[in-house]
N, C-alpha and C positions, 0 to 999 in steps of 0.2 A: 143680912145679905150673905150668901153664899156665891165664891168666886172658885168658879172652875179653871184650875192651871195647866197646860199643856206648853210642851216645845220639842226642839231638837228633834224634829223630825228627816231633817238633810234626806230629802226626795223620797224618802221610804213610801208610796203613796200607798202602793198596795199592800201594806201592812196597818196601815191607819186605816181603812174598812174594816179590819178586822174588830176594830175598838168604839167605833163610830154607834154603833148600835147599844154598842154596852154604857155610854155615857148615858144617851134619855132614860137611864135607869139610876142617873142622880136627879137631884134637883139643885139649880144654879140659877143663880140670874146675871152673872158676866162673866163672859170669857178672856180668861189672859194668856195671849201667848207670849211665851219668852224667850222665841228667837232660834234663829237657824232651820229654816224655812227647807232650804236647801246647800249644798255645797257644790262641789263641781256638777253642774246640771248634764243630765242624761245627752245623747245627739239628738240633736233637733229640736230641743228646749230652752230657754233662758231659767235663771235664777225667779224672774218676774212668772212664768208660766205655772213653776211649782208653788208659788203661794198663793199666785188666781185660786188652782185647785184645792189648796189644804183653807184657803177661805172659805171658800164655796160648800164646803164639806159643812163647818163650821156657822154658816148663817143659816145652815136650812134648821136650826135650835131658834131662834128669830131672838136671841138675845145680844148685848151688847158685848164687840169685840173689842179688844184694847191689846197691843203689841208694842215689841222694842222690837230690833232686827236684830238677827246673830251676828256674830264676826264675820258668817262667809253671805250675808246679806245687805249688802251696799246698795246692789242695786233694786232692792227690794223698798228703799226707803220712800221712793216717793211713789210708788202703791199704796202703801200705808197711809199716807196723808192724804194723796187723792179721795181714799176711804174713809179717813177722818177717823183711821183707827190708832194714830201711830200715838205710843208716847216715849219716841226719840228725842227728848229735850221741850218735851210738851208734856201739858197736866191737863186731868179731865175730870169734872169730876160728876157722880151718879148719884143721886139718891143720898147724898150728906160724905160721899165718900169720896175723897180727891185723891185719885192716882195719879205718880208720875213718875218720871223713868228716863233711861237713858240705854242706846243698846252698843254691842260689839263689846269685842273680849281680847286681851291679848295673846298670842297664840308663839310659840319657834316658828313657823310656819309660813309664816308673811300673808295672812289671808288678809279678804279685803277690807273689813270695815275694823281697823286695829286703834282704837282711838291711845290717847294718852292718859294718865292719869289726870294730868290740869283738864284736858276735853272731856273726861267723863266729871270732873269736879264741876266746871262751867258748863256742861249740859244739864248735871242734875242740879244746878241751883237755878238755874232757866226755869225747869221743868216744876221744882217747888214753889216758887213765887206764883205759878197760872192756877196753885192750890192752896196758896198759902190760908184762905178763908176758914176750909174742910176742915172742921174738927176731927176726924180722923183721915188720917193718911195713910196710905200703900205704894210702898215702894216699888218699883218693876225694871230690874236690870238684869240685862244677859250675865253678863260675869258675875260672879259670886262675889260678896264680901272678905275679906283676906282674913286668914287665920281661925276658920271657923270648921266645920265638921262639912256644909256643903262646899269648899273648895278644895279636898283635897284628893289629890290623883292617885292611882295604882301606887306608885312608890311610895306615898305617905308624905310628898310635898305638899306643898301650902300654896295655890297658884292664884288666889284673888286679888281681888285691887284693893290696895290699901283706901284707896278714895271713897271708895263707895262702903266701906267698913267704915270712915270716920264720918263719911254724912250720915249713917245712920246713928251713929253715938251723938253726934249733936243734934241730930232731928229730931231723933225716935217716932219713926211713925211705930204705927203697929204692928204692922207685916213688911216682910221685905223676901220679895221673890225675885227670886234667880235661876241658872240654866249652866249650858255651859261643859260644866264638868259631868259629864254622865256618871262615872262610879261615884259620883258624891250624891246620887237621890237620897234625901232624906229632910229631916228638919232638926233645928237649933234654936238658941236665943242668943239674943247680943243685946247686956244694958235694958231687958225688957221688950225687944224687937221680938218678934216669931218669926225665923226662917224657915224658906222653904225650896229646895231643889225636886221637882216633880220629876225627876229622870227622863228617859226618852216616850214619846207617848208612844212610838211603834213599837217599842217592846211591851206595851199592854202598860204604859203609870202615865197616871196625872195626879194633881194636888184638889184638893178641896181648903178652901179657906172661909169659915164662916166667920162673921163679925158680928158680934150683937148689944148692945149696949157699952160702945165703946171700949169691949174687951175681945180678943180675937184667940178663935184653935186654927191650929195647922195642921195635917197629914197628908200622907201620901199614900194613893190607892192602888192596887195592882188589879186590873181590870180584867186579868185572867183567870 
């Protein structure tokens, strides 16, 4: 399976056309977004309006979408469900492959969906059990795992969740996608995990994730 990773788009819409065309020149069979759909929304829009559109975009590939919401997407949460895309403390799984996930990120900022470290621990063990069968598993959270190469900022700080670092040490799925931190695009391991930060997809990056015999690559594309 080949899993196409996109996020952090925060309203940029007319710069995601730009990229749109250059995707069906991968081959994917499920899309993940990881959140932050949008932030302060345009006049005359909700948060809800800009991820109608960046769906929309998105389904016309007629593949399977799966999302967490960003931090400044609260109210984008029950879109997601409505669509049966969400994996906010939900597992799904494809084709022998059980994703699950939890979203929002802690911020200085006070944005809206700032979970805690116990709510993102108690959403992703929610979200493991509805997968627990999947012999392989994929992790999908907005915030990065702490202390790793995708969580760190312009000053060289460390700003991930320790939570979602020690479920992937005692889970180990295979892959573990995250968002979030924009100057952190790249990829890691932790404990035999493959990470992944696909950077912002308006500035021309997404992730490709293929999985194939219970062994999984990561990278990140720059679509310009």
């Amino acid at each position: 399976m080949n899993i196409l990773v996109i996020g952090d788009v925060h309203n940029d819409i007319e710069n995601i056309s730009n990229y749109i065309d250059n995707i069906s020149l991968l081959e994917f069979d499920v899309i993940i977004y990881s959140g932050d759909f949008s932030d302060v929304p345009p006049k005359g829009f909700t948060s809800t309006d800009i991820a109608k559109i960046i769906l929309e975009e998105l389904k016309t590939f007629n593949r399977p979408i799966l999302a967490v919401p960003g931090n400044w997407d609260r109210d984008v949460i029950g879109l997601l469900n409505k669509e049966g895309m969400s994996l906010h403390g939900n597992g799904k799984i494809i084709d022998g492959i059980g994703f699950y996930g939890f979203g929002g990120a802690r911020t200085p900022f006070n944005t809206p969906l700032e979970p805690t470290e116990e709510e993102i621990e108690d959403g992703l063990k929610a979200a493991f059990e509805e997968v627990r069968d999947a012999e392989v598993k994929i992790q999908v959270t907005h915030a990065p795992p702490a202390r790793t190469k995708v969580d760190v900022v312009y000053t060289g700080a460390h700003v991930g969740s320790d939570a979602i670092r020690k479920f992937i040490e005692k889970n180990k799925p295979i892959v573990a996608i995250s968002a979030h931190v924009h100057e952190a695009r790249g990829v890691d391991e932790l404990e035999g995990t493959k990470l992944i930060n696909a950077g912002r997809f308006p500035e021309g990056y997404c992730g490709l994730v293929s999985v194939k015999d219970k062994q999984a690559t990561v990278k990140v594309i720059n679509l310009i």
